[in-house]
N, C-alpha and C positions, 0 to 999 in steps of 0.2 A: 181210546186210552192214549194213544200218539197225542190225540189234537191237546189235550190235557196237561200232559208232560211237556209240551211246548211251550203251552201257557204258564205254567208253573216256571218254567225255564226264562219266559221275560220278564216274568213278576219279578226272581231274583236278582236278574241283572238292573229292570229301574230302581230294585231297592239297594242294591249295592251303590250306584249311580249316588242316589240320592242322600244316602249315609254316610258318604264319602268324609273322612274328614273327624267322625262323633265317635270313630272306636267300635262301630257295631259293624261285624261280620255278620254276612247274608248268605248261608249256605241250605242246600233242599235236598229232600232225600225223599224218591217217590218210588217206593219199591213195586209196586203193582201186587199182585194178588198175595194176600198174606192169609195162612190157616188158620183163622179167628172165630169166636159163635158169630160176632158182627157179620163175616163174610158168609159163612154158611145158611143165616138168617136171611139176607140178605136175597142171596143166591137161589132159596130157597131151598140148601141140600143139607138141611139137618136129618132127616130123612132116607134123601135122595141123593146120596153118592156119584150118580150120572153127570153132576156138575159142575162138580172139584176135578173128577178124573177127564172132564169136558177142558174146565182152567188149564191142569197138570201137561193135557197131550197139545198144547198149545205154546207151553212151555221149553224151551232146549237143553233146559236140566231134568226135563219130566216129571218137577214137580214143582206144588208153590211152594214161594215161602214160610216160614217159620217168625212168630215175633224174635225167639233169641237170636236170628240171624240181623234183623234190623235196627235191634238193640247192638248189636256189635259194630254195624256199620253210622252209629251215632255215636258211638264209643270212640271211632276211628277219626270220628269228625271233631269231636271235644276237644283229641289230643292233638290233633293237626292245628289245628288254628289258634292255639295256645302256642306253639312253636314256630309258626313259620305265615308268609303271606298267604294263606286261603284264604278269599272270601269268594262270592259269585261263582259257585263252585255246582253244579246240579250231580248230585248220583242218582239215577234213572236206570230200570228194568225198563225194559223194552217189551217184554214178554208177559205175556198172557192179558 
């Protein structure tokens, strides 16, 4: 998941690089595990609870995500950069 968020993390700095100048802010938001059917399908713990609580204790909030929580951290981003210089900006969980 590191090696991922890194990548994600240069994509937005050459597309910031390269926007430069056209009015388009380039910001990324890569929350890591989020409590979705997507991820439990995925995971295979729709089921299988051993999974999520496998994600959760990997975690140093002890649990994953929520979508309302990364909907507010897009929310936070809408209203930032409407305001002020953001761009090239990565918000990154590290966790799980």
């Amino acid at each position: 998941m590191i090696g991922a968020n890194l990548n994600l993390r240069a994509f937005t700095n050459t597309w910031t690089k390269d926007l430069k100048g056209r009015g388009i802010r380039v910001n990324t938001i890569s929350p890591g595990a989020i409590d979705t059917p997507s991820l439990r399908k995925a995971s295979e713990a729709t089921e299988d609870e051993s999974r999520i609580r496998a994600l959760t204790e990997r975690n140093p909030l002890g649990r994953i995500g929520t979508p309302d929580e990364v909907a507010s951290v897009v929310a936070f981003f809408l209203q930032v950069t409407q305001r002020a210089m953001f761009t090239g900006s990565s918000c990154m969980s590290t966790a799980a």
